[in-house]
LODREN-29301 format. One line per 5 residues: their letters; for each residue x, y, z of C-alpha. Coordinates in pm, 1 decimal. Layout:
BEGIN
a> X,Y,Z  ...
//
This chain:
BEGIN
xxxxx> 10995.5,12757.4,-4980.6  10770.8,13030.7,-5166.3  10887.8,13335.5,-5253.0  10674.7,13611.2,-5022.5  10845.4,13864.4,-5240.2
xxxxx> 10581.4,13811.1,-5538.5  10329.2,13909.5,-5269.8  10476.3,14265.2,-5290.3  10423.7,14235.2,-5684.6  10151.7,14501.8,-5847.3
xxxxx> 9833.4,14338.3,-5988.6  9964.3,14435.1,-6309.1  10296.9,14291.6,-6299.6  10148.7,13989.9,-6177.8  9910.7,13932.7,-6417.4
xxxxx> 10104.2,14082.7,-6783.7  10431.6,13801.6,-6648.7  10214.1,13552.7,-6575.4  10063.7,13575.4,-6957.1  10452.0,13606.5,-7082.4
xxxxx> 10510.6,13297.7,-6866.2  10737.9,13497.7,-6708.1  10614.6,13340.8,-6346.1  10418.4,13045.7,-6248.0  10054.1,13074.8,-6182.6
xxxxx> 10103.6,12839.1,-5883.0  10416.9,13013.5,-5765.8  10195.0,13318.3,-5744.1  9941.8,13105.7,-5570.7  10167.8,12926.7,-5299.0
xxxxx> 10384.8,13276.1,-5211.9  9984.6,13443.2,-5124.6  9882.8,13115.3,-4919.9  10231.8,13155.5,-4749.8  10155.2,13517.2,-4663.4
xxxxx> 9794.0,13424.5,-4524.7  9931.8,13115.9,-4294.4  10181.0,13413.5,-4217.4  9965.7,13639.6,-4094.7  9649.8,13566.5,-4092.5
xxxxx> 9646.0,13440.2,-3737.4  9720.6,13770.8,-3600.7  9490.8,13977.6,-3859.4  9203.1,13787.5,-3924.6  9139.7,13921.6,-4232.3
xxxxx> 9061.9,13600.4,-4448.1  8783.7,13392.3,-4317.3  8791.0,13098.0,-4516.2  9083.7,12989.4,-4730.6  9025.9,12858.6,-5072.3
xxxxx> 9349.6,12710.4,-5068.8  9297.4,12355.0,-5291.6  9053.4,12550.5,-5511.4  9329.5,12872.9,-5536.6  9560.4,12549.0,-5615.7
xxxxx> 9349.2,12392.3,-5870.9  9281.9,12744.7,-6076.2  9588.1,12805.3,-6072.3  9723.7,12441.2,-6243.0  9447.1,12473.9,-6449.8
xxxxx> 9570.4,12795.3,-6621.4  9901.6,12677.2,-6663.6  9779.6,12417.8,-6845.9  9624.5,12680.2,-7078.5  9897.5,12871.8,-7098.4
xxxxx> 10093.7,12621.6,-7180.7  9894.4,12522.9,-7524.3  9924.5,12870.4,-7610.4  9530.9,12994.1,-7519.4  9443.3,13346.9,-7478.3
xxxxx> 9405.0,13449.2,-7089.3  9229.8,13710.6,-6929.2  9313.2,14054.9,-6798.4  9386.3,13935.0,-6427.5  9554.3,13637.4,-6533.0
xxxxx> 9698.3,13413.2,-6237.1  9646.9,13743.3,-5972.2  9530.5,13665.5,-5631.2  9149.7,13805.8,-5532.4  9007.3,13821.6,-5163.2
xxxxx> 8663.1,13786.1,-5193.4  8454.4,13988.0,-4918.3  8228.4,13765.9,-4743.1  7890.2,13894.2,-4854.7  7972.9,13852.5,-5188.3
xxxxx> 7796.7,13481.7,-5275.0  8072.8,13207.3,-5388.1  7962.9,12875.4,-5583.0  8026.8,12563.3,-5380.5  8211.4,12803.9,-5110.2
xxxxx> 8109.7,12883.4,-4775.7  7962.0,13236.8,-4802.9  7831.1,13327.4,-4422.0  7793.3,13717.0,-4427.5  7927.8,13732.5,-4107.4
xxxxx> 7603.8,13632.2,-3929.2  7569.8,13299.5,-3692.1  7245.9,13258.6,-3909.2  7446.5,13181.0,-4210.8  7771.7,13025.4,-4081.4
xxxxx> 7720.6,12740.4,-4265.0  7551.1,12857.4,-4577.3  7727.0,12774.5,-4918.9  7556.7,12933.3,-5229.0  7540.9,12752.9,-5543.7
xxxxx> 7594.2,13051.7,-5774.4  7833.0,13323.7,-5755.9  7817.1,13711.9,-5758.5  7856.5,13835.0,-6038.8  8149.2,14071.3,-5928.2
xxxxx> 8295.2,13709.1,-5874.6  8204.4,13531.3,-6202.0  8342.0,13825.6,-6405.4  8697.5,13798.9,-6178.7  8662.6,13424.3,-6238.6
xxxxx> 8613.8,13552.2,-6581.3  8928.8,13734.2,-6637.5  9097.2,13439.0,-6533.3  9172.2,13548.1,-6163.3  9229.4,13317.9,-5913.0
xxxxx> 9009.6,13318.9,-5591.5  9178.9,13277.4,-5299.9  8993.1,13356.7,-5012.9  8647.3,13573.7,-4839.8  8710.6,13781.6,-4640.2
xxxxx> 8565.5,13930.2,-4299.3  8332.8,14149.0,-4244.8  8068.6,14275.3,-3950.9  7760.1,14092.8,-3970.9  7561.4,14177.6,-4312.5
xxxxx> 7818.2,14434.4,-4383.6  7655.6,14691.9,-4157.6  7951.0,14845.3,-3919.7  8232.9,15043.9,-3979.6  8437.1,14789.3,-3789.5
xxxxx> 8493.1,14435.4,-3917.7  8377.0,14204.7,-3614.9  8139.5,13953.0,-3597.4  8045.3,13677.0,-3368.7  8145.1,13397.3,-3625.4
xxxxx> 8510.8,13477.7,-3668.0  8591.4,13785.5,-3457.9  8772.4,14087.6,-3535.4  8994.4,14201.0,-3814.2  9259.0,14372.2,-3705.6
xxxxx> 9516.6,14673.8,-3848.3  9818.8,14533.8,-4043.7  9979.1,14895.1,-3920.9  9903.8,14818.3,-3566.8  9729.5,14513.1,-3462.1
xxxxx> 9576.7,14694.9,-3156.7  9353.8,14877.3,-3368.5  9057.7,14850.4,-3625.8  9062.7,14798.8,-4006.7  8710.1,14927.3,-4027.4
xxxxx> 8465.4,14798.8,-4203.3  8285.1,14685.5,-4396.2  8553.4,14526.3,-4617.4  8789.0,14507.5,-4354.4  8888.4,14200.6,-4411.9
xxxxx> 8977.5,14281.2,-4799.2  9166.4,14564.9,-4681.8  9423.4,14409.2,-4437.2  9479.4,14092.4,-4651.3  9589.5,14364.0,-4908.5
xxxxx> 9848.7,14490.5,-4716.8  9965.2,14212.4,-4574.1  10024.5,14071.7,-4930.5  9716.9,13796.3,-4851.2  9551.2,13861.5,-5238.2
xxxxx> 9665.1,14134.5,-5470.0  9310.5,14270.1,-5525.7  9003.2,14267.6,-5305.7  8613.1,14263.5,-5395.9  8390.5,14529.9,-5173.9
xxxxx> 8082.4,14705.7,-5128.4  7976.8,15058.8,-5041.7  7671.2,15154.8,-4896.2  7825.6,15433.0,-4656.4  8184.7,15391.3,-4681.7
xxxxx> 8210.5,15013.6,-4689.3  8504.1,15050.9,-4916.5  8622.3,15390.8,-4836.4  8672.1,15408.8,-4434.9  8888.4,15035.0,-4437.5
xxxxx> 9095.8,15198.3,-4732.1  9146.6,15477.8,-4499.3  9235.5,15297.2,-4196.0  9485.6,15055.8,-4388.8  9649.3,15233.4,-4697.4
xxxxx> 9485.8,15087.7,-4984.2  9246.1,15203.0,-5247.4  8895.2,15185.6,-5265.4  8654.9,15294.8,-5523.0  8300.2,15348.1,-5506.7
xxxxx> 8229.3,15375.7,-5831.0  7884.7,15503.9,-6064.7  7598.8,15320.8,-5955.8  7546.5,15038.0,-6205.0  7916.2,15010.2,-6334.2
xxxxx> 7992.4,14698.6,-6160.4  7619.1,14466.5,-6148.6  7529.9,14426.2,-5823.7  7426.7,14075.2,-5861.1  7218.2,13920.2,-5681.2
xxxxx> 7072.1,14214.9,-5527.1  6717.0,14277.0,-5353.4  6664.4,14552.6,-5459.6  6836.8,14651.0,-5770.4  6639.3,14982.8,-5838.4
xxxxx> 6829.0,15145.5,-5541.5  7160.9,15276.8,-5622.1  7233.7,15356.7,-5221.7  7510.0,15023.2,-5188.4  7739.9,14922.1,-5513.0
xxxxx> 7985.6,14698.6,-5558.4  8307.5,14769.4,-5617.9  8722.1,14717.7,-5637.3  9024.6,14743.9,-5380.4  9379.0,14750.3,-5439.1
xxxxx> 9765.7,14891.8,-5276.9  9783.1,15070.2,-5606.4  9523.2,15294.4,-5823.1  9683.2,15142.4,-6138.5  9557.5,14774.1,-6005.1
xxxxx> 9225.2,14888.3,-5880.7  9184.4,15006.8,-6230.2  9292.5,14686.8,-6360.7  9034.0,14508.4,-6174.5  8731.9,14793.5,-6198.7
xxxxx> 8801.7,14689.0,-6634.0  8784.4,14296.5,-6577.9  8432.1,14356.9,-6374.9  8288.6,14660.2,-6490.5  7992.5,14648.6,-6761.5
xxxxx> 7622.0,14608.9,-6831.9  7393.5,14336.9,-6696.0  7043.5,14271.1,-6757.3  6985.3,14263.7,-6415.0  7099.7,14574.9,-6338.8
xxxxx> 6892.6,14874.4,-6443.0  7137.4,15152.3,-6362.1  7292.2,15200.9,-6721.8  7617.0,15304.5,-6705.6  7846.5,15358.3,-7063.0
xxxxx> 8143.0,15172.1,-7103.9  8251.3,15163.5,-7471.3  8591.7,15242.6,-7561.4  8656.6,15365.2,-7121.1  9045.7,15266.8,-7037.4
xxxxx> 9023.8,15271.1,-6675.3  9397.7,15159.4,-6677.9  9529.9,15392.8,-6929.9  9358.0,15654.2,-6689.3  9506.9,15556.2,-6418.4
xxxxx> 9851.2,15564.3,-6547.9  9881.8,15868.2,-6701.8  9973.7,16193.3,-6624.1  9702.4,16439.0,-6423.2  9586.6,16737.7,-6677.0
xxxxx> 9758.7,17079.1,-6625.8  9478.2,17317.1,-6476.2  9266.2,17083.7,-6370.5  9073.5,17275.4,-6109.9  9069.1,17075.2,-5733.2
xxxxx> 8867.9,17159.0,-5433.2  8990.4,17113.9,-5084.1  8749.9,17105.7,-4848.5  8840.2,16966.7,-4444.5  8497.6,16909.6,-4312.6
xxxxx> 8171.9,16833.0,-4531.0  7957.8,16707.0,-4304.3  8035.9,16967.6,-4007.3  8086.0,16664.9,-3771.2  8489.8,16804.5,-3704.6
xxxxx> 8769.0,16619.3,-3809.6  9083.1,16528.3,-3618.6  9367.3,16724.4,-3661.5  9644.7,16533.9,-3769.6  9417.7,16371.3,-3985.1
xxxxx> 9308.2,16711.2,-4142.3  9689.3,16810.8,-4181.0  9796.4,16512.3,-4381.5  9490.3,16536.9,-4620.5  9579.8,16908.0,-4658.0
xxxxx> 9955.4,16861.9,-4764.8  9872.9,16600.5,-5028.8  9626.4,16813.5,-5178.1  9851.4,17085.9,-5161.7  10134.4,16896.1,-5317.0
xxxxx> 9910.5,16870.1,-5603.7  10000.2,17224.6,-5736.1  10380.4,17103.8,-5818.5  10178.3,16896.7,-6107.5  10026.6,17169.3,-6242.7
xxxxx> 9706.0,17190.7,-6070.1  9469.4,17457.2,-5945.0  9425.9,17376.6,-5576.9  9159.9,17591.5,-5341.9  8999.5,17546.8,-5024.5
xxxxx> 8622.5,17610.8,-5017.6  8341.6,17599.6,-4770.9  8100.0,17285.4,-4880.1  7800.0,17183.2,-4661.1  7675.4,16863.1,-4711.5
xxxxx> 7567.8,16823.5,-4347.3  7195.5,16752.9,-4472.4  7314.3,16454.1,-4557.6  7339.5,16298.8,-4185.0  7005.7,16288.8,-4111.0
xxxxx> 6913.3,16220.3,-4488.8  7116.2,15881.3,-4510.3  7019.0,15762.0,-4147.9  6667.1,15765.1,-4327.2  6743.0,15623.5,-4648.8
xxxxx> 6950.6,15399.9,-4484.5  6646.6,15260.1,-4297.4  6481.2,15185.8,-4543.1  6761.2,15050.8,-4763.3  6795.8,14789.4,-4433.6
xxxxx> 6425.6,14722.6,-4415.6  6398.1,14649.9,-4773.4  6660.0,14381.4,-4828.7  6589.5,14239.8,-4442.4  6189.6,14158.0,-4514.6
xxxxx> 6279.3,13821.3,-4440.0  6452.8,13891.8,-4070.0  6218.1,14045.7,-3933.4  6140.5,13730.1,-3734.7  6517.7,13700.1,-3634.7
xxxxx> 6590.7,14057.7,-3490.4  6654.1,13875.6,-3165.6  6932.0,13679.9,-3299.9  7094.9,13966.3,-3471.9  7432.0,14155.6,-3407.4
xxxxx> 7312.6,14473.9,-3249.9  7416.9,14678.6,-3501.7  7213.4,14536.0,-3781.1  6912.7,14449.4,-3531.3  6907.1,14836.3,-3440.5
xxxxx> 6894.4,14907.8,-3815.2  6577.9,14684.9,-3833.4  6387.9,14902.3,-3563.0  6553.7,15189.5,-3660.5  6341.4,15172.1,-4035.8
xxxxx> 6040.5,15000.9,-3860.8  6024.8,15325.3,-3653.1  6017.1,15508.5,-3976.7  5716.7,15699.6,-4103.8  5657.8,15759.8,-4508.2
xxxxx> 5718.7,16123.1,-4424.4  6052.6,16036.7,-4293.2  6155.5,15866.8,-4577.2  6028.7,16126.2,-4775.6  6236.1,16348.8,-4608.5
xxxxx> 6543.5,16150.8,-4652.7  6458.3,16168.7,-5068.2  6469.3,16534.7,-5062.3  6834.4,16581.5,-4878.8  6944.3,16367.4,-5097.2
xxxxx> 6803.5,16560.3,-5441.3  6954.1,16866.4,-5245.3  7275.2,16710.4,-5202.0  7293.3,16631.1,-5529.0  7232.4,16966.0,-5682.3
xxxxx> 7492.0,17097.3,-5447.2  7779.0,16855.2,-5662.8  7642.9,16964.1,-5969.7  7738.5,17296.7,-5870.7  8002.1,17205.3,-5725.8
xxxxx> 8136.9,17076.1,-6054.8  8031.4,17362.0,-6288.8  8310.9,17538.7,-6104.6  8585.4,17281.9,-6021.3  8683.6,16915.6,-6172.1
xxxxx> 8716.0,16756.4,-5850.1  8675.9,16699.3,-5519.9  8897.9,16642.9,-5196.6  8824.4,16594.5,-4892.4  8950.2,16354.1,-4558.8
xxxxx> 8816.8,16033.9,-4598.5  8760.8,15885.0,-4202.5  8766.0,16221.8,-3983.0  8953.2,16045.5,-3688.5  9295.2,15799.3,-3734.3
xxxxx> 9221.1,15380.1,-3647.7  9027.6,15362.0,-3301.1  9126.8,15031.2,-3091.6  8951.5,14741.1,-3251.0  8768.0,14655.2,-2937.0
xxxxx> 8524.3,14992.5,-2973.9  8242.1,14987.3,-3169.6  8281.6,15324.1,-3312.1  8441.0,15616.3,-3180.7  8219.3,15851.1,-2926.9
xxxxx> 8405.0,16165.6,-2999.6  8552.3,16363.4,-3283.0  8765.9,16625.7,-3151.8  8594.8,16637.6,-2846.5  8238.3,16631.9,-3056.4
xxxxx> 8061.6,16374.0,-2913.9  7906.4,16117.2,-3203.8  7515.1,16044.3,-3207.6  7526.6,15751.2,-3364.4  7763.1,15443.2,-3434.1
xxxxx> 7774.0,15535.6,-3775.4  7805.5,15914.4,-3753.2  8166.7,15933.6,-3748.3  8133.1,15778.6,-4137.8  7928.4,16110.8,-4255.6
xxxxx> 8188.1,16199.7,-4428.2  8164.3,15897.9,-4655.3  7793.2,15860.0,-4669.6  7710.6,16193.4,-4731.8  7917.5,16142.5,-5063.0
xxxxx> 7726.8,15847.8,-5113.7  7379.2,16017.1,-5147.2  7497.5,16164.8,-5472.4  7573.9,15870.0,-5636.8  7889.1,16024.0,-5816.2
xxxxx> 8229.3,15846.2,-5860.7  8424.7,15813.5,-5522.4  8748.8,15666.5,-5390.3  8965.5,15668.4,-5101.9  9339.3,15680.6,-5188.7
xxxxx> 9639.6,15730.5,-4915.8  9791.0,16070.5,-4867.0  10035.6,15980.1,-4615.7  10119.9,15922.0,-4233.0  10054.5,16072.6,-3918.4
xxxxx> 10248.6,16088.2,-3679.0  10187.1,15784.1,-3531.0  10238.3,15609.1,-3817.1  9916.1,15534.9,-3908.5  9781.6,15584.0,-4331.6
xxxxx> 9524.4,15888.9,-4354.5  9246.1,15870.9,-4631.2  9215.0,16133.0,-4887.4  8874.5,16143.4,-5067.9  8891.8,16209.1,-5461.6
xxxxx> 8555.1,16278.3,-5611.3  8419.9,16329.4,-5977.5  8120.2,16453.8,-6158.0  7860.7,16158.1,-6314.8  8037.9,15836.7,-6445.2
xxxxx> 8394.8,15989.0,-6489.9  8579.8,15721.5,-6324.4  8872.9,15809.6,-6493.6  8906.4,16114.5,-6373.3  8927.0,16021.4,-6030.0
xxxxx> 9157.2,15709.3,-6084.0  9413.3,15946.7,-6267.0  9384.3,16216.6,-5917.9  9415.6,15909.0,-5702.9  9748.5,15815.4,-5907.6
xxxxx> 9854.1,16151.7,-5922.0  9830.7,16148.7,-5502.5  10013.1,15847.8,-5484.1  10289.3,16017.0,-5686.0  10336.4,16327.8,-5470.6
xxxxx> 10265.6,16134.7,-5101.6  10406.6,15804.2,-5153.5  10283.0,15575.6,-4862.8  10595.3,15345.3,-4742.9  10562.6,15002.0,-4676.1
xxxxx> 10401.0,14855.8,-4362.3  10560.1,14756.7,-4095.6  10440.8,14351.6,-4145.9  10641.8,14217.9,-3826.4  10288.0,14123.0,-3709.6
//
């Protein structure tokens, strides 16, 4: 019988009593299956299993750590692999019926540096097709569905990462963020997600490596584990031309200290002036709030980043249209939301695109600002709570009908123009239950600075545990 308790277990734990010996690596292992042939059925958040591989890692370090060998910093901990990130020898299939039965022979390099620290893959997991929707469903494997309420949507597009966290599936998660990939799903199930500096974590392979628009990135229940994870993976590449320091950076020791006294937060409700709902707004509001009982300056300011709707759609298009060259032939047999995409940027004109540059240089200079004046940045991550998981997206926003599928994500995306350090962390319940999103944003490459907010969020709205009677 496995023990489903060490499926509760931080990253952390797992990972510094697994180098002590302190646990088994296949213990660790078996309990995480257990939890996926658990509850996988009903969530659909792992795709493919890697159970005899997850088996075989996992003896394999033993055997190290049983001559005494050095291990790495996620040593025996569980890591769901999101299904558009490429794994050697395992099916990889991106969602799409195109590539159902693809299997790469290379890894990501998110993935080689986890396999690196000595993690041990367990699983991919779902996502909408080519990671474009902000709900995971595809026509390969279906929908993902809310560990808090089944009925409803993780969101996308790590989804899949995101509800195998909380159902104790893997205790860290890969994503990727072009608008909110990692963001909105942390939102909708109470984990973290970080969308970190472009160029941080090598986006590898990627076609198109001089755009900084999508990055990979980390998920976790706990800031201290994302942190963990975001030092195992983070670091130069040749391949990646987006230089980002990391000498001597202790994203952990960040992440578990205590916030500075005065830092200076902003609290804004609305950003992208698309309304927000208001139990959603509420939550957001106390935890920032709360914040002054540590000791720091909280305000609520007036921030327009609305530009940035119209700017990502067209940067966004052409972002699609570059790394889709070679679908153009297959539109037909695309999802609709990735086929619309396609036309969407085909439809384009230069001086659109153009267009889409400027907003996002205005943007830009609107955080710099922003930053001369304050340290950081709040504001609600998804602006409505988990819609049912059969809608696409949802039409309205407190009675503000959407114009797109993706508009409801401005919130996220228009954060993403800047390219600045961004993460999702949970500041509580509504009153249905349900985790709300709090976005915690930073000036250029201080990562650190937003992990030790996020932690410092966690500490004064502590999310309880989900109710996993799914």
């Amino acid at each position: 019988m496995s023990d489903l308790s060490l499926t509760r277990l931080p990253a952390l734990e797992i990972s510094r009593r697994v180098a002590a010996r302190e646990i088994a690596p296949t213990a660790v292992v078996q309990a995480h299956l257990a939890a996926i042939a658990l509850h996988n059925p009903k969530l659909n958040a792992v795709v493919t299993a890697m159970t005899d591989d997850a088996l075989a890692q996992a003896q394999a370090l033993e055997a190290r750590l049983a001559q005494g060998a050095p291990v790495g910093l996620l040593a025996g901990v569980p890591v769901g692999i999101k299904d558009t990130h490429p794994t050697k020898g395992v099916r990889t299939t991106y969602g799409s019926p195109l590539m159902k039965d693809h299997v790469p022979d290379d890894d990501a390099l998110i993935v080689e540096r986890a396999r690196a620290a000595d993690a041990i893959l367990i699983g991919k997991t779902n996502v909408p097709e080519f990671a474009y929707g902000a709900n995971t469903v595809n026509a390969v494997f279906g929908a993902t569905r809310n560990p808090w309420n089944t009925a409803l949507s993780a969101a996308g597009s790590t989804g899949g990462g995101a509800a195998g966290l909380v159902a104790g599936m893997f205790a860290l998660a890969t994503g990727s963020d072009l608008g909110g990939s990692l963001r909105l799903p942390a939102a909708f199930c109470g984990t973290v997600g970080l969308r970190p500096s472009a160029g941080l974590v090598p986006m590898v392979p990627n076609a198109q490596p001089w755009n900084p628009l999508s990055v990979d990135g980390p998920m976790a229940r706990r800031t201290a584990d994302l942190a963990l994870m975001l030092q195992a993976v983070a670091g130069p590449d040749p391949r990646e031309p987006h230089l980002v320091p990391v000498a001597g950076r202790d994203f952990v020791a960040a992440a578990t200290g205590a916030v500075r006294q005065g830092l200076r937060v902003a609290y804004c409700p609305d950003i992208a002036r698309i309304g927000v709902d208001p139990e959603v707004e509420r939550v957001c509001r106390e935890a920032a709030l709360r914040l002054r009982d540590l000791g720091c300056v909280v305000e609520e300011i007036d921030l327009d980043l609305s530009i940035g709707r119209k700017a990502f759609a067209q940067l966004r298009g052409q972002f699609v249209l570059n790394g889709g060259l070679d679908m153009l032939d297959k539109v037909d047999r695309l999802g609709a939301n990735y086929a619309g995409n396609l036309r969407f940027a085909l439809a384009q004109s230069p001086r659109d695109v153009a267009l889409g540059e400027r907003g996002r240089t205005e943007i830009l200079m609107r955080m710099v600002a922003l930053f001369e004046r304050y340290d950081r940045l709040l504001t609600p991550c998804a602006p409505v709570p988990p819609f049912p998981v059969e809608q696409n997206y949802p039409e309205t926003i407190a009675g503000r009908k959407m114009e797109s599928y993706i508009d409801w994500a401005a919130p996220t995306f228009c954060l993403s123009l800047t390219g600045l350090p961004v993460a999702s962390v949970p500041a509580g319940l509504d009153r249905s239950g349900l985790p709300v999103g709090l976005q915690v944003v930073g000036p250029r490459w201080n990562e650190e600075g937003v992990l030790a907010l996020c932690a410092a969020i966690e500490r004064v709205a502590p999310l309880p545990e989900p109710p996993l009677s799914v």
